[in-house]
Structures are given as C-alpha cells and as structure tokens.
N, C-alpha and C positions, 0 to 999 in steps of 0.2 A: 883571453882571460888570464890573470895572472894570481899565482897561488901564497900568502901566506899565511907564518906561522909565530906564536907568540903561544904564553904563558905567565902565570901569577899562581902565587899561593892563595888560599884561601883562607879564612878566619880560623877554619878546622884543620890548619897546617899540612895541610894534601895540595899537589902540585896540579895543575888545570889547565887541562890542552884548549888552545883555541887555534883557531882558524879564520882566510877572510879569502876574497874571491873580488876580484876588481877588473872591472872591464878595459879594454883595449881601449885607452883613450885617444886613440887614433881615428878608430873609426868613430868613438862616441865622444867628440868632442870637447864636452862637460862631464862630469859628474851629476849626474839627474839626482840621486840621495844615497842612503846608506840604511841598510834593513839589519836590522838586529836578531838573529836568527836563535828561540832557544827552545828544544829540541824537549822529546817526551819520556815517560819512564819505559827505562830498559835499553834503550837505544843510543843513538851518539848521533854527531853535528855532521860523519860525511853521509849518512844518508841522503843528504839535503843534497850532494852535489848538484844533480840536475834540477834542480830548484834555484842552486844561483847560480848555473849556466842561464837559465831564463829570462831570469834579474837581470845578469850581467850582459846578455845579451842586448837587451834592452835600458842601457846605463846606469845601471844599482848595483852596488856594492853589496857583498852581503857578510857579515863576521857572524859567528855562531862560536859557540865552546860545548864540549865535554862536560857534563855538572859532572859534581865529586860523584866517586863510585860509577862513573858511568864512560865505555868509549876510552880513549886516549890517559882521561885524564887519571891522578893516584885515588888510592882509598878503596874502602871494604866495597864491594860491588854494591848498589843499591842505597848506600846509606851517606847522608849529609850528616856532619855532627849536630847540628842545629837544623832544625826547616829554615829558619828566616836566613838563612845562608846562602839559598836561592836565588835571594832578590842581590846579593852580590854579586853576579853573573852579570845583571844587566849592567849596573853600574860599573864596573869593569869594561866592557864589552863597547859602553857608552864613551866612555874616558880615552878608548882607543880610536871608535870615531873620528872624538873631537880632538883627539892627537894630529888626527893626520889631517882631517880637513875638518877645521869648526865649524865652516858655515852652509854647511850641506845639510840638507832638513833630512833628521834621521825616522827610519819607522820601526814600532817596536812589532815581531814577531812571533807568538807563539803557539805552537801546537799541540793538543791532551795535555801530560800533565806540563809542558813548557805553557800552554794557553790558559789553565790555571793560574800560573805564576803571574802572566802579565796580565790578568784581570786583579788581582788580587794585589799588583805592584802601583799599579794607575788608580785604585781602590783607596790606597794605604799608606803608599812612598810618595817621596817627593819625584814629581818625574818631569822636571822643567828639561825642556830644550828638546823633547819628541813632537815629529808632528802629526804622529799617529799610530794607532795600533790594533793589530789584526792575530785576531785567536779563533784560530780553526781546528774543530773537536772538542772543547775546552775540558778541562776536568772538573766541572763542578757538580757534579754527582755522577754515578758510575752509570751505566746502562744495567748492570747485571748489579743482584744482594751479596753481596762479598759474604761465603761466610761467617755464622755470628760468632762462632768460636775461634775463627782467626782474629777477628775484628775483638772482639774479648781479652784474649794473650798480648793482642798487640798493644791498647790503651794500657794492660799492666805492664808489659814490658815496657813501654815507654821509659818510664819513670825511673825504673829497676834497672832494664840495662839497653838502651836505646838502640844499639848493634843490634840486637836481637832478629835473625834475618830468616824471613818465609819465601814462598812462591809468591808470585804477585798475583798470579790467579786469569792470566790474561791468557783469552782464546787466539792464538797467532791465526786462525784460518778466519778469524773476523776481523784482522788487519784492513786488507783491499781483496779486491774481485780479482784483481790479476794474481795469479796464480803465480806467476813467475817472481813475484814482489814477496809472498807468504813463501815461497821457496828459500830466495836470495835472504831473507830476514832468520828462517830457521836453520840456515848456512853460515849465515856472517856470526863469525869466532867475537866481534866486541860488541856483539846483541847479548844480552842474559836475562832471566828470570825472574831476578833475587830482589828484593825490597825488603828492608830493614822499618823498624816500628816507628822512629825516628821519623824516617822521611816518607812510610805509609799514613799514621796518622794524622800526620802534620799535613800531609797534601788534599787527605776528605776534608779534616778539620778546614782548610785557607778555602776549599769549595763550599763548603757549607755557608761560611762565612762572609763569603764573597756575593751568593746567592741572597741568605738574611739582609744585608745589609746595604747591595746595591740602590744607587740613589743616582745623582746627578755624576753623569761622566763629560767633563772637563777637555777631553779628545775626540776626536773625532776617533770612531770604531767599526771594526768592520767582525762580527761577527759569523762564523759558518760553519755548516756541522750537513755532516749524510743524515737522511732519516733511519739508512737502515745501518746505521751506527751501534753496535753489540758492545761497545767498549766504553765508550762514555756517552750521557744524557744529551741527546737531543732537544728532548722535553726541559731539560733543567737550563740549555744554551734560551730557547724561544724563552720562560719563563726570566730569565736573568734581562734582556732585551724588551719585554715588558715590564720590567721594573724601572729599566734604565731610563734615563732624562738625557737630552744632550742630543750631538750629531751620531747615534747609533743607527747601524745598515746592520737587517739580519738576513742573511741568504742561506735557505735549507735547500739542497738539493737532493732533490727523490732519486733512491736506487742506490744512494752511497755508501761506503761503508766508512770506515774509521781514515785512513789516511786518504786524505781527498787529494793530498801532490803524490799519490799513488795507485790512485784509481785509472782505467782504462781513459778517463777524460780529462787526467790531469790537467792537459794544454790547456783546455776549457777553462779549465778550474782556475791556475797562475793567473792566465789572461784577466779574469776576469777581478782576483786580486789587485793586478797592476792596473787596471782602467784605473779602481777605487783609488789606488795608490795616487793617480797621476791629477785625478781629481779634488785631492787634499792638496796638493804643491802649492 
C-alpha cells in the first residue's frame, strides 16, 4: 500500500488535509475503483486507516480529507464557515480521482455525519461520474433528543454568530462494543468534542431534509446502520430506504453499535460492503 498527501483551501479560506491509500499494483494488477472516504463529526480521515488497508487490499483506492475544523485539516474545531461547504470535500476529493486515473469507476463513502452529507449530496448536487454510494450510520436524525435549549441557542446563534461552539453531546461509550476502539478515540489528541451552530444546525437541518424529501435515487445505494445504534437513527436510515425509489440495498445488523468498521465484526462488515461494491462494477 502506498501513502499519499495533498491539500486545497476551501471556500471558508481554511487549509484541508487530505489523504489517499493505493494498492500495490504489483500484486493487484488493475485498479479495481477508487472509494471516496468522508468521515463523521468530531473525528478525522486516519481513523479509517484499516478500512483502506481492506480496500486496498483488495484493489480500491481510497482518498478521504479532514473537513474544516476537524483532524489535520485548519480552522475553529467543529465549525464549517458555511454547511454547504461540505459538499466541496467531495467534489474536491472527486477531481483528484479523476486526476490520477479518470476512468476508474469511483464510489462515494459516507459515515454518520460524512453519511449524511453523501445522502444529501446525491439528493441535491450534481454527482455525474460516481458509480455508487454507501452510507453507513447516516445522520439523518439523531438516536438520542439533543437538548432543547442547546438546540434553541444554537438556531439563534446561527444567524448572530455561526462560530458559536457547544459540546456535541455524543456518548463516546456508544461508539463500538470494542472497548479498545472507545479507548483509542478518547486517547486520540485530533478526536474533539466541539460543534459550532453553523455546522450543528446545518447538519439536523441537511437530515431532516434529506429524510422529507427523498424520492427517486439515481445510484445505486447501499445503506447500513446497527440497530443498537445510540448516536444516530436507525429508525430514520430504514424509514429513508422506504421512501427511496431506485437500486437501494438496506442492511441493519442486530447487535451493532454506531461505527460498524469498528465493531468486533468489522471484517464482516467491509466484506460485505465490498461484495455490494463489486456487484455495481
């Protein structure tokens, strides 16, 4: 596997780590595609390492970035100057794809709030030249009532002063069942807390939204979520997947908690990602 490193500014003039992971074309031949990797709130794109060990083991590329405020990349921890600033990540991310190899069928990736965004990007954006996309946990409604008085401060600070930055309010021991993973996350120095009103709002609002409004999906999709998911709706993934029209796949797995490429049966889990993956090709 070989490692690299790139960056771009963003609209909100803050500097954005990215990252890619590319298999040993030695042993793999071809280039089988290229997975768009974009990551959840609080956290950063090297968590995923052994994620695109898996990939790349099996000939997939995988590039992921730092969103602003998060991980590597600059800016107030938590906070996007705009939400729709998000969907720049992918098309960024896309652009470097198609930089290096254009004709490799790329898939989009996203998890909680990154699985929001790519539901809400295939929803809204223009998203020619993917050949598919997979959101695992999504964030289109929370599992838990946030707060109404956070949820209150936060819509007015919106407006008033979008920085405006809380707790995010997320239980770290309803991550995964592995222990050692709730450990390693409340250890890791570019894991935080902080969510700003900005890009709290903005990301219930783009679930909500996504939820209301789903219709015919144009991709082929691969939905998945734990049932015993504490962090974000399960109930709201199934209900979204019943709205949906198109080649949508929803697979709940009983026992899970919130990050499924970190639960005790992760292996399980990718694998069973990468069949759907190889079945779109």
């Amino acid at each position: 596997m070989t490692h690299t490193e790139f960056s771009w500014q963003s609209p909100g003039k803050v500097k954005i780590y990215a990252q890619g992971w590319w298999p040993d074309l030695q042993k793999n031949k071809k280039l089988k595609g290229i997975i768009l990797l974009i990551h959840g709130l609080g956290e950063h794109s090297s968590r995923y390492q052994h994620v695109a060990e898996f990939f790349t083991l099996n000939g997939f590329a995988v590039l992921a970035n730092d969103r602003s405020g998060h991980g590597k990349s600059g800016g107030k921890r938590g906070h996007v100057a705009k939400y729709a600033h998000v969907f720049e990540d992918i098309v960024k991310l896309h652009a470097e794809a198609s930089r290096r190899h254009s004709d490799i069928p790329v898939f989009l990736y996203g998890h909680s709030m990154g699985g929001g965004i790519v539901l809400d990007y295939i929803l809204n954006k223009k998203h020619t030249g993917l050949k598919g996309v997979i959101a695992t946990a999504p964030l289109l409604e929370p599992a838990f009532k946030p707060p109404s008085v956070l949820l209150f401060i936060g819509k007015i600070m919106r407006s008033i002063y979008p920085g405006f930055s809380q707790n995010n309010q997320l239980d770290v021991k309803l991550v995964s069942r592995d222990e050692l993973v709730v450990e390693a996350y409340t250890k890791d120095p570019l894991v935080h807390s902080k969510v700003t009103s900005e890009t709290a709002i903005g990301m219930l609002n783009s679930g909500m939204e996504s939820l209301n409004n789903v219709g015919k999906i144009n991709l082929p999709l691969l939905l998945t979520h734990g049932d015993k998911d504490g962090l974000t709706s399960h109930e709201a993934t199934k209900q979204f997947a019943e709205k949906a029209s198109g080649d949508v796949t929803l697979k709940i797995w009983e026992g899970m908690y919130h990050e499924l490429h970190n639960e005790p049966e992760k292996l399980e889990i990718l694998e069973y990602i990468y069949q759907w993956i190889l079945q779109k090709l």
